[in-house]
C-alpha positions as CSV (number, residue, x, y, z in Angstrom):
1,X,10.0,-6.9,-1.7
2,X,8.5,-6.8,-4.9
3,X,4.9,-6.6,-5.6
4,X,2.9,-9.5,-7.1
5,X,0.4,-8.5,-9.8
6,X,-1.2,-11.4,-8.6
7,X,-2.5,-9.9,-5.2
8,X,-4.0,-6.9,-6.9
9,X,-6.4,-8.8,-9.2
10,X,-9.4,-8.6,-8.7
11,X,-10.2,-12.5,-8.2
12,X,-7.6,-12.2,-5.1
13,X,-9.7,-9.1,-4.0
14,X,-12.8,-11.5,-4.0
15,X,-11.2,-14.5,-2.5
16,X,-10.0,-12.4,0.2
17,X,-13.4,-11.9,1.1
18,X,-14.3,-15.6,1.3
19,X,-14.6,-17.2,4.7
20,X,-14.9,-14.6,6.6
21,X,-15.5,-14.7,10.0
22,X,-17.4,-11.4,10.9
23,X,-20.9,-10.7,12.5
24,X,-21.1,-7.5,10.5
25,X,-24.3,-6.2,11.8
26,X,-23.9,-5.3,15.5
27,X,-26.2,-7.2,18.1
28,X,-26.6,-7.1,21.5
29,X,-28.5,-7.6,24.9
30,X,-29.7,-4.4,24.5
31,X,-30.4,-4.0,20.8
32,X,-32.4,-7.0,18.9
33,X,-30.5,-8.3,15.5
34,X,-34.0,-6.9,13.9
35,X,-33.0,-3.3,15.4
36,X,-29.2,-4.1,14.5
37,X,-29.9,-4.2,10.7
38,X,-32.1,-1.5,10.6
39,X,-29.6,0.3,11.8
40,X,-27.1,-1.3,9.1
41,X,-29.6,-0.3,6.3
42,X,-29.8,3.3,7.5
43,X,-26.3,3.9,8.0
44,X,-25.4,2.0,4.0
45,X,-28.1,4.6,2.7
46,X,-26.7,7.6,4.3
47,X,-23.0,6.7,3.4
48,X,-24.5,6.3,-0.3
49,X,-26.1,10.0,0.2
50,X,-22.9,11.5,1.6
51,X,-21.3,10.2,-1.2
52,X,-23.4,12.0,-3.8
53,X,-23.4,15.4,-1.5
54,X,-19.6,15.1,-1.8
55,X,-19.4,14.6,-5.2
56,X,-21.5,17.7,-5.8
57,X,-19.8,19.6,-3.1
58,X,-16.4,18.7,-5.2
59,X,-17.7,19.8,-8.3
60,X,-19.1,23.4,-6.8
61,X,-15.4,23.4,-5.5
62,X,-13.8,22.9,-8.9
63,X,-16.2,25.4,-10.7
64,X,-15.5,28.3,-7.8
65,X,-12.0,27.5,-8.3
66,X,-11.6,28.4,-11.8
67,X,-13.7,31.4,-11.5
68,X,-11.5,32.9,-8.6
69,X,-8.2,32.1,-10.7
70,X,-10.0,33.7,-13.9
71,X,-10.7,37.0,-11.8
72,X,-7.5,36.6,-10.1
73,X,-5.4,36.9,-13.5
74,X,-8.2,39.8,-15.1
75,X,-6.0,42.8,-14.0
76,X,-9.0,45.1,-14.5
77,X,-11.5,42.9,-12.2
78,X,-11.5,45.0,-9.3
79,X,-14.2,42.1,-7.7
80,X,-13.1,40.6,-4.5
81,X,-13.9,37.2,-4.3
82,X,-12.9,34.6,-1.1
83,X,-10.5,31.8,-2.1
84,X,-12.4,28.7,-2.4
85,X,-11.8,25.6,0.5
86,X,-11.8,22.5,-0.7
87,X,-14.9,20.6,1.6
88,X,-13.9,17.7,3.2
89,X,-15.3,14.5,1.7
90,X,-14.3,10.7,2.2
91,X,-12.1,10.4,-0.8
92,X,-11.9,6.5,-0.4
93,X,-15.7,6.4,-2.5
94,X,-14.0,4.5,-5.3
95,X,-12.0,2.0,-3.3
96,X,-15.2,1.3,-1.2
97,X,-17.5,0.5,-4.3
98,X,-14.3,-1.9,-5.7
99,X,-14.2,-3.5,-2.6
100,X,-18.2,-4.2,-2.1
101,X,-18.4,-4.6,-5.8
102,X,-16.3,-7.7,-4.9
103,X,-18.2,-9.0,-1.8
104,X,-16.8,-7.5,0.7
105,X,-19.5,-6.4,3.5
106,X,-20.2,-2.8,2.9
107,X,-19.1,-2.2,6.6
108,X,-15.8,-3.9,6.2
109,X,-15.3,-2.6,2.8
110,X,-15.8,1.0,4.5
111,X,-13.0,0.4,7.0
112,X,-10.6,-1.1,4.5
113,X,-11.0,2.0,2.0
114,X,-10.8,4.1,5.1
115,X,-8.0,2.6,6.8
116,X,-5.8,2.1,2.7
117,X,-6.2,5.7,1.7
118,X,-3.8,8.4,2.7
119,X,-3.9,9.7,6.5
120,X,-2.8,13.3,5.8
121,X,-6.5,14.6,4.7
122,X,-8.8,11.3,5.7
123,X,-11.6,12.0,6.7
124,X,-13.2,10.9,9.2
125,X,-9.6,11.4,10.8
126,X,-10.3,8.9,13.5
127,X,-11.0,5.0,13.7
128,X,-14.1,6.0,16.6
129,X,-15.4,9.2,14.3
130,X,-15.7,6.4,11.2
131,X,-17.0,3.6,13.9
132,X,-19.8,6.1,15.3
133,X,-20.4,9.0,12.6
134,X,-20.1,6.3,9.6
135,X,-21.1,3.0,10.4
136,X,-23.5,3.2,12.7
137,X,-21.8,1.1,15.4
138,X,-21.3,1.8,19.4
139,X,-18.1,2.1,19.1
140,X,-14.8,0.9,17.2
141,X,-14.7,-2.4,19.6
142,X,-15.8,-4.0,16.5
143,X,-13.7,-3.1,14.3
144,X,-11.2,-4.8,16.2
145,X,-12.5,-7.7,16.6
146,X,-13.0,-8.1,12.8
147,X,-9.3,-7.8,12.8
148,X,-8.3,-10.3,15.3
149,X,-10.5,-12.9,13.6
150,X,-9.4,-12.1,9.6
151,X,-6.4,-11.3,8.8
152,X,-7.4,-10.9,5.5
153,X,-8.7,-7.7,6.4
154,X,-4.6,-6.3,7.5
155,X,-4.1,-7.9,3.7
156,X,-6.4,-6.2,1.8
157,X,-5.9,-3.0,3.7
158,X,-1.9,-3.3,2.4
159,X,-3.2,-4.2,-1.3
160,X,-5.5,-1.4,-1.5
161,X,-2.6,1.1,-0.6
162,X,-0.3,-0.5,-3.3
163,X,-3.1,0.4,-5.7
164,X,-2.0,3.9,-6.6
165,X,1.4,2.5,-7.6
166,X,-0.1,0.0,-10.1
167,X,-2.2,2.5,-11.5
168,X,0.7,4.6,-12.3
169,X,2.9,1.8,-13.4
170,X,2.9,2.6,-17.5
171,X,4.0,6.6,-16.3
172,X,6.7,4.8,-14.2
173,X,8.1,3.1,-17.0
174,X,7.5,6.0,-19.9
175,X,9.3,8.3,-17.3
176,X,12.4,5.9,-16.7
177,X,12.8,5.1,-20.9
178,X,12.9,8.7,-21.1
179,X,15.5,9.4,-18.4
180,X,17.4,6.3,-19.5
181,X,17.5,7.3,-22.9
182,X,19.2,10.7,-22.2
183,X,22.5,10.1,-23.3
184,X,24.2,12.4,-20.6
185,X,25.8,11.1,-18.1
186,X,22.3,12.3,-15.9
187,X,20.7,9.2,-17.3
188,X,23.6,6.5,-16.4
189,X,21.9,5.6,-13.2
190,X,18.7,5.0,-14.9
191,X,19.7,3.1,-17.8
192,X,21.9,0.7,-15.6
193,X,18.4,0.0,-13.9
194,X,16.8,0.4,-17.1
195,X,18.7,-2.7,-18.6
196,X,19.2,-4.3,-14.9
197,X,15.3,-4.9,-15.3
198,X,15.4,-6.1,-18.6
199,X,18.3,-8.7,-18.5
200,X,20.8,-6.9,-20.5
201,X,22.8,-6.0,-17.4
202,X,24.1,-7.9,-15.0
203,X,26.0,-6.3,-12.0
204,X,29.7,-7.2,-11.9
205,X,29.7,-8.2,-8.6
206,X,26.7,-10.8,-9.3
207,X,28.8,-12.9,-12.1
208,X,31.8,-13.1,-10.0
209,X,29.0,-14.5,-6.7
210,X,27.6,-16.9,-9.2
211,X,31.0,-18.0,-10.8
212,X,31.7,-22.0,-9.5
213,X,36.0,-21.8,-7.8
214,X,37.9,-24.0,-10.1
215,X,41.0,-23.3,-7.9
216,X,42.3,-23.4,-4.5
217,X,43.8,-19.7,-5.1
218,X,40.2,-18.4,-5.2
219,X,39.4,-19.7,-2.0
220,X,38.6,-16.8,0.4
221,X,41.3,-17.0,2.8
222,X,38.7,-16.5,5.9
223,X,37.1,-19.6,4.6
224,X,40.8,-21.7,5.0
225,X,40.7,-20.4,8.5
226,X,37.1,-21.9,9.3
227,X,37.7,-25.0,7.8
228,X,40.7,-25.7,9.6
229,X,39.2,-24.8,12.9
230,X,36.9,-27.6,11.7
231,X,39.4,-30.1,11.0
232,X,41.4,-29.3,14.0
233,X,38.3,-29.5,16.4
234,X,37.6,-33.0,14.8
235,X,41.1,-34.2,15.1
236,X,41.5,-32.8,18.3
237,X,44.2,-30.4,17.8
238,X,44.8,-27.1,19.6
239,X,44.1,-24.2,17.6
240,X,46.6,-22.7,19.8
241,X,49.4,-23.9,18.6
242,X,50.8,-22.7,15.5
243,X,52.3,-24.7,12.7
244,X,56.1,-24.7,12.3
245,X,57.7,-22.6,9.7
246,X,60.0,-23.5,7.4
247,X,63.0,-22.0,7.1
């Protein structure tokens, strides 16, 4: 199914997060809606501090990195340095800020980045972990019942994983005019989709589907048979018997 521009815009990203039905902050018998936003405050400020720590702790990362590789190809650097480890951070900051940017509630809009980026290296790696650790709730019951009540929320998840492709849409294209264009028979698949998407193909099989029968002749002979199971059924007439031949 193809994708619709339309659903990644950013007005769909806000009307999404229109009508909501969501009590974001988390109240209870036991804990007063005044104790329920403080907690929500404290939680938005530490997410917005882990954020910066990971940025750094990226960057320190990236720096080590290219001092190890330096040393590593300087024969005569006898120095033994560990391989740098990549720290784990969120790696959904972006999508979160988008999303919040666009009225989302920063708790939702944590979930949806969460649950819309890649689950090979997510971090936290478990629904609970981001319930507990990031958003200050009880537990992931919530989360839940956000769901049930907004679909929206299964919608945007979907559009924020179809992001990427977008992003890298122009590349897409640059690389299949390049493969199309080789005029080896390695490019023939990619120039008949090449000119498939542009109109200036159309599959063989597709003009004879769309061509009107002028002719009996054409008629499939499968189709005779049904139709006169038809006519027979209406006129009464057992199949069964078979029409005599001449000789």
């Amino acid at each position: 199914m193809p994708l619709d521009l339309k659903d990644l815009s950013i007005q769909n990203i806000s009307q999404l997060a229109l009508d909501l039905k969501l009590d974001e902050v988390e109240a209870s018998d036991a804990v007063s809606p005044a104790e329920a936003q403080r907690r929500s405050d404290v939680s938005l400020q530490a997410l917005k501090l882990r954020f910066k720590a990971d940025q750094a702790a990226l960057e320190k990362f990236e720096e080590d990195s290219k001092v190890y590789w330096a040393k590593k190809i300087d024969e005569d650097d006898d120095e033994k340095i560990p391989l740098p480890v990549k720290p784990n951070v969120f790696g959904w900051e972006e999508d979160f800020f988008l999303l919040m940017n666009q009225g989302w509630p920063w708790r939702v809009a944590v979930y949806i980045a969460w649950a819309g980026s890649p689950k090979v290296g997510r971090w936290p790696k478990t629904q609970e972990d981001l319930a507990a650790g990031v958003l200050g709730l009880n537990s992931d019951r919530q989360i839940s019942e956000w769901r049930r009540n907004n679909p929206a929320i299964d919608e945007m998840i979907g559009i924020m994983q179809a992001m990427p492709l977008l992003s890298h849409r122009r590349d897409i294209f640059e690389a299949l005019a390049t493969s199309a264009s080789d005029p080896s028979s390695k490019g023939a698949q990619d120039r008949k989709t090449a000119l498939t998407m542009t109109g200036d193909y159309v599959p063989h099989m597709k003009i004879e589907d769309d061509r009107p029968v002028t002719s009996p002749k054409e008629v499939d002979q499968e189709v005779l048979d049904r139709a006169r199971e038809r006519v027979n059924k209406a006129l009464k007439i057992d199949g069964s018997e078979k029409a005599p031949v001449n000789e």
